[in-house]
Backbone as JSON Lines, residues from 0, in Angstrom:
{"i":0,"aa":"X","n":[152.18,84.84,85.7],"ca":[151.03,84.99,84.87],"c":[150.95,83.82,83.9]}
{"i":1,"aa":"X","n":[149.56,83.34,83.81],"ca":[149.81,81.98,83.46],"c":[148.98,82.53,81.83]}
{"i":2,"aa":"X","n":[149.81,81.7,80.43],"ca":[149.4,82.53,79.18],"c":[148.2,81.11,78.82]}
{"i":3,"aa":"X","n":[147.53,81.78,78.47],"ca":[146.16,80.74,78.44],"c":[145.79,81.17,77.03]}
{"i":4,"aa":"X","n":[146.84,81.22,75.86],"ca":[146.76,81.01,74.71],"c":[145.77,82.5,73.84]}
{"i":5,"aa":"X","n":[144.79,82.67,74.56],"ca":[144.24,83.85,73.91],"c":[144.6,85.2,73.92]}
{"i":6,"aa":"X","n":[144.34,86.1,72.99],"ca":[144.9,87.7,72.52],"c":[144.13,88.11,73.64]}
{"i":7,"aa":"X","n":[144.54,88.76,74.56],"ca":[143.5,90.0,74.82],"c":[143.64,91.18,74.28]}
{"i":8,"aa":"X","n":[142.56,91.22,73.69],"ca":[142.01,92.88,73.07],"c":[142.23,94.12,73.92]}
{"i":9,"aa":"X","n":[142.19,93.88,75.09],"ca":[141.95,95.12,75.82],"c":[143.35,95.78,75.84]}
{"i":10,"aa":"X","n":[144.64,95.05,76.26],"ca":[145.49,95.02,76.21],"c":[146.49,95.27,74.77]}
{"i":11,"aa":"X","n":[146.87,96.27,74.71],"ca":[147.66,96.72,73.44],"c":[149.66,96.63,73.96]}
{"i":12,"aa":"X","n":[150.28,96.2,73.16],"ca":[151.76,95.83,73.79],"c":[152.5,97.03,73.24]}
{"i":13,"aa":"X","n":[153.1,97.72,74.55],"ca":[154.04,99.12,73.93],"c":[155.51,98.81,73.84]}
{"i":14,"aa":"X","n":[156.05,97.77,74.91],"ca":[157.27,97.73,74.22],"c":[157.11,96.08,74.98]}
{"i":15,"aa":"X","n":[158.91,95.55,75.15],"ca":[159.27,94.32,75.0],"c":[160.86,94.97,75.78]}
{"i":16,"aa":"X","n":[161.1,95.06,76.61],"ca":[162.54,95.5,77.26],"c":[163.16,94.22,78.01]}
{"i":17,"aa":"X","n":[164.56,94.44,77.73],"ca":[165.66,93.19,78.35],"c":[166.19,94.69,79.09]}
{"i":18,"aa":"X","n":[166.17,93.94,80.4],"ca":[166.91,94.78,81.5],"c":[168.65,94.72,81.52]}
{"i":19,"aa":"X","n":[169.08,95.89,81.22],"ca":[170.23,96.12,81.45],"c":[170.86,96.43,82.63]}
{"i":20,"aa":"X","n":[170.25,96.99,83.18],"ca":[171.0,97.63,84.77],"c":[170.1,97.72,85.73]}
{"i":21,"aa":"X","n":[170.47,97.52,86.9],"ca":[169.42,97.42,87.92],"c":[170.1,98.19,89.11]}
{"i":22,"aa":"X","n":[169.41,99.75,89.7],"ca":[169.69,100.09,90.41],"c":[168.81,100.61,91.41]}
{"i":23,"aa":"X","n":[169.57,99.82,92.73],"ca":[168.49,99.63,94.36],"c":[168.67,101.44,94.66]}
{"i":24,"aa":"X","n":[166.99,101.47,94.68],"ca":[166.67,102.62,95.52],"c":[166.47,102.69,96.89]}
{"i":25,"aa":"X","n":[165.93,103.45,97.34],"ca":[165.68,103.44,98.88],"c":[164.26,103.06,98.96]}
{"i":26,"aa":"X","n":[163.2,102.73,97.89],"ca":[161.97,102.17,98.19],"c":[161.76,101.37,97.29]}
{"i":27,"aa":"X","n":[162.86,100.85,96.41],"ca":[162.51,99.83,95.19],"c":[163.99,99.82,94.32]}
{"i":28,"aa":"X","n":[163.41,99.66,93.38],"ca":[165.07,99.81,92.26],"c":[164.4,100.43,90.76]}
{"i":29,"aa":"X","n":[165.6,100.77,90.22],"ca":[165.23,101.23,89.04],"c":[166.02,100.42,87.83]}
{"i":30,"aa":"X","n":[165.03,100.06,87.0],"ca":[165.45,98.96,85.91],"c":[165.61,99.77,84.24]}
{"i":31,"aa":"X","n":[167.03,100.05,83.71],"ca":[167.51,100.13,82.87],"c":[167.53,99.59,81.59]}
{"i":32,"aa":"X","n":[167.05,99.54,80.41],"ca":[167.3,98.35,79.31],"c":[167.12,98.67,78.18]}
{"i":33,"aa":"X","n":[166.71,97.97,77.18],"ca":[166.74,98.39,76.07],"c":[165.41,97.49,75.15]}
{"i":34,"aa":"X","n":[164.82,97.99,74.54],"ca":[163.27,97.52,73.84],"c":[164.06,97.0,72.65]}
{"i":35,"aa":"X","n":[162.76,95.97,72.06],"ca":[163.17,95.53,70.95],"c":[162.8,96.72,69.95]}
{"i":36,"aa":"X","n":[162.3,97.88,70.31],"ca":[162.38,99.04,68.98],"c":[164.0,99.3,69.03]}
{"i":37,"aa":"X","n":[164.54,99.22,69.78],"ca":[165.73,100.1,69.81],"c":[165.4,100.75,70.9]}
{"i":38,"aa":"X","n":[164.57,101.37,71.61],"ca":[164.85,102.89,72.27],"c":[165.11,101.93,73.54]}
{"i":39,"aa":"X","n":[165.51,103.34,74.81],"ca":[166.19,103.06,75.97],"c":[164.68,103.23,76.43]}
{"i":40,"aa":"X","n":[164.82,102.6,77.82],"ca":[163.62,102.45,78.81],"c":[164.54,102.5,79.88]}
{"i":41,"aa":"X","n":[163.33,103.42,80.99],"ca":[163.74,102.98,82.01],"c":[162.71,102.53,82.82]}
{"i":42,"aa":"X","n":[162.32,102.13,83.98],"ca":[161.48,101.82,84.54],"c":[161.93,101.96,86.69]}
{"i":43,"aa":"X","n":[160.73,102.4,87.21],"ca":[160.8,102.44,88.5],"c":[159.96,101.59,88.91]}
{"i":44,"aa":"X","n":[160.29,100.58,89.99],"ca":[160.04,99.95,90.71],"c":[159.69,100.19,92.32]}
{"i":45,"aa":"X","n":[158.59,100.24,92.83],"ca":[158.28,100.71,94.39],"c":[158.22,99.44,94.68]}
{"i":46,"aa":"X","n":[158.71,99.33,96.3],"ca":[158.37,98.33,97.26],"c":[157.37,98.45,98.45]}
{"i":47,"aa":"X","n":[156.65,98.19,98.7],"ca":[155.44,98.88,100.17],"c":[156.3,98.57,101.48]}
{"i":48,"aa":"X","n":[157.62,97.87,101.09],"ca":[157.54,96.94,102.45],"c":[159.71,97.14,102.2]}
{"i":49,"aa":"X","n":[160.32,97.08,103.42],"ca":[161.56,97.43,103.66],"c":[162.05,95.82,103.24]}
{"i":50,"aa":"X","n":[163.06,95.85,102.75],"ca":[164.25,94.92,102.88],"c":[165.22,94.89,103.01]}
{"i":51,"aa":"X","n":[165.93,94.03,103.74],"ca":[167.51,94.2,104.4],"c":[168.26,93.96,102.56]}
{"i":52,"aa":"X","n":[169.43,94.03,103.14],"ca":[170.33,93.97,101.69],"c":[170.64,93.29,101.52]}
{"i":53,"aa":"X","n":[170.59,92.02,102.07],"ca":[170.57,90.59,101.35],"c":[169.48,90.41,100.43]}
{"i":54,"aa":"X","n":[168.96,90.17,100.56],"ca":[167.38,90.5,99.98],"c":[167.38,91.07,98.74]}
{"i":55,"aa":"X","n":[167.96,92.47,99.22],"ca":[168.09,93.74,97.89],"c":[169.27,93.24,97.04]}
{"i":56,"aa":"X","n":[169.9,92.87,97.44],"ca":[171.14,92.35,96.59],"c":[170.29,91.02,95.85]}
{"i":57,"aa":"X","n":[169.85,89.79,96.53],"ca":[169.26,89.2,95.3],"c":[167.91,89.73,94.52]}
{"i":58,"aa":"X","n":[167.28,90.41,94.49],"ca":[166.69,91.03,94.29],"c":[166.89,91.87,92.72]}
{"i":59,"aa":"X","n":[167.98,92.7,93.24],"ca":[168.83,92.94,91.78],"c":[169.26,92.03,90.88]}
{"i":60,"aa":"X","n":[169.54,91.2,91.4],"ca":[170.7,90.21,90.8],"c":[168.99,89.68,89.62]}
{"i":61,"aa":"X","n":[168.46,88.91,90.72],"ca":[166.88,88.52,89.73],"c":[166.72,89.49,88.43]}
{"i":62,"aa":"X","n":[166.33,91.04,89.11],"ca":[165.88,91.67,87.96],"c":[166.69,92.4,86.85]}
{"i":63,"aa":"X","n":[167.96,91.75,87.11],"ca":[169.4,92.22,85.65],"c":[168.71,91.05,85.12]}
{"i":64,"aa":"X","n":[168.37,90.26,85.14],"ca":[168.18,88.84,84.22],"c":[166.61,88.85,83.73]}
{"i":65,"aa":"X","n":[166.22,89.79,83.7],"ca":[164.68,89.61,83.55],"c":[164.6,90.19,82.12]}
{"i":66,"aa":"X","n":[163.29,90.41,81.88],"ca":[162.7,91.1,80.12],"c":[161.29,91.2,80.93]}
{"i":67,"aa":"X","n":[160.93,92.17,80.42],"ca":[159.62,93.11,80.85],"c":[159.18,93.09,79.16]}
{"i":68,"aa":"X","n":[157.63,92.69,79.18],"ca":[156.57,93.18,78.51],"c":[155.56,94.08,78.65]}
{"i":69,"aa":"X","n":[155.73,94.81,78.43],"ca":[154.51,95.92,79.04],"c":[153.6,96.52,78.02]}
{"i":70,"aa":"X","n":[152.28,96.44,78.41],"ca":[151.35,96.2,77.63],"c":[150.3,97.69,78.37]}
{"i":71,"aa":"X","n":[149.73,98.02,77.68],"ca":[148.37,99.07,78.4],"c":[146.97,98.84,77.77]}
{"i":72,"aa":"X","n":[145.94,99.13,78.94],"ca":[144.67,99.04,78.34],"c":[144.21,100.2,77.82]}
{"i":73,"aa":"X","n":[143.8,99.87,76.94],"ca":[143.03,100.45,75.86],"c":[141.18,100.82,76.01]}
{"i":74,"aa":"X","n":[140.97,102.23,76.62],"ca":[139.84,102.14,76.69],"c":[139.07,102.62,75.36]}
{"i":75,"aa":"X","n":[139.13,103.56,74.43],"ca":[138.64,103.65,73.39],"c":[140.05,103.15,72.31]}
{"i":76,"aa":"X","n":[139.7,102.54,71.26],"ca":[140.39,102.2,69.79],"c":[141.06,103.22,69.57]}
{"i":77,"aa":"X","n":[142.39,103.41,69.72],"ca":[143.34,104.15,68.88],"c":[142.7,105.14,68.18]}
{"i":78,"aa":"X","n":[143.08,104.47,66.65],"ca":[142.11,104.84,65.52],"c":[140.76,105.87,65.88]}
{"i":79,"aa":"X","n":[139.56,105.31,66.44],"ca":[138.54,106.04,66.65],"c":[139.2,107.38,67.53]}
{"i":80,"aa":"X","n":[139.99,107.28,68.24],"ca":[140.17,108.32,69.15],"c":[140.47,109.63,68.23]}
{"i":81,"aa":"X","n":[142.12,109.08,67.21],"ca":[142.33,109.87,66.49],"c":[141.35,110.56,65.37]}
{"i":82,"aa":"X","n":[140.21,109.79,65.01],"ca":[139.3,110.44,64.1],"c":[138.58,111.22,64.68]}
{"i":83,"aa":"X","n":[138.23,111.18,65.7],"ca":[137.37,111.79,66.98],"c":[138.32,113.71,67.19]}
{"i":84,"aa":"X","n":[139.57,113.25,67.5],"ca":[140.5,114.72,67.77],"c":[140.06,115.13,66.45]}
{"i":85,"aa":"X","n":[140.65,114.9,64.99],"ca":[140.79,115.55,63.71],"c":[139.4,115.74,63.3]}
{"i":86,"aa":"X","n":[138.55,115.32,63.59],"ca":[137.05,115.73,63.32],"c":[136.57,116.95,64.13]}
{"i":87,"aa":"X","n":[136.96,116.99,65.43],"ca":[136.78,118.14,66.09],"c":[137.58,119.48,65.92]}
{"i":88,"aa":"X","n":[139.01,118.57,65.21],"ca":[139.77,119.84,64.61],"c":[139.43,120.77,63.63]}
{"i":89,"aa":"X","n":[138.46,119.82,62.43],"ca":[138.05,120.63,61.59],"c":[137.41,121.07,61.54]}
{"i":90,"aa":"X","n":[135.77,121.05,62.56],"ca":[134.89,121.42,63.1],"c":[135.32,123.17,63.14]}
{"i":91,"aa":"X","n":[136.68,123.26,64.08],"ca":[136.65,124.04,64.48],"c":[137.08,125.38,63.8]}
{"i":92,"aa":"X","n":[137.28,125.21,62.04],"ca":[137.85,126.07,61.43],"c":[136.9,126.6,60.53]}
């Protein structure tokens, strides 16, 4: 992914994880680590497509050395959403 300097808005960042452990499943691997909050993550990985274990072995090896950013889109503003629930909350009393 090539960073072409601008924020995207749409995109809100939930964590920042350095992979600790990497363990091969039978359709992907599962990646272990730790966020810059502190908390543990884990993450699953699917593959569409088989690989021998050479492969899977570098494969792992790649993703112990990696850091994951993971980010989600944002279809309504946070904020508005939450004023939206607590407005309907009080509505309702």
């Amino acid at each position: 992914m090539k960073d072409t300097g601008k924020a995207d808005t749409t995109y809100v960042p939930v964590a920042e994880v350095t992979v600790d452990l990497v363990r091969p499943a039978q359709d992907g691997f599962t990646l272990e680590g730790r966020g810059s909050d502190g908390a543990d993550y884990r993450m699953e990985m699917r593959l569409d497509m088989r690989v021998d274990g050479r492969t899977r072995n570098v494969l792992s090896e790649i993703l112990s050395q990696s850091e994951w950013k993971i980010a989600r889109r944002v279809r309504a503003p946070l904020r508005a959403r939450l004023r939206r629930k607590r407005s309907a909350g009080r509505s309702g009393i």
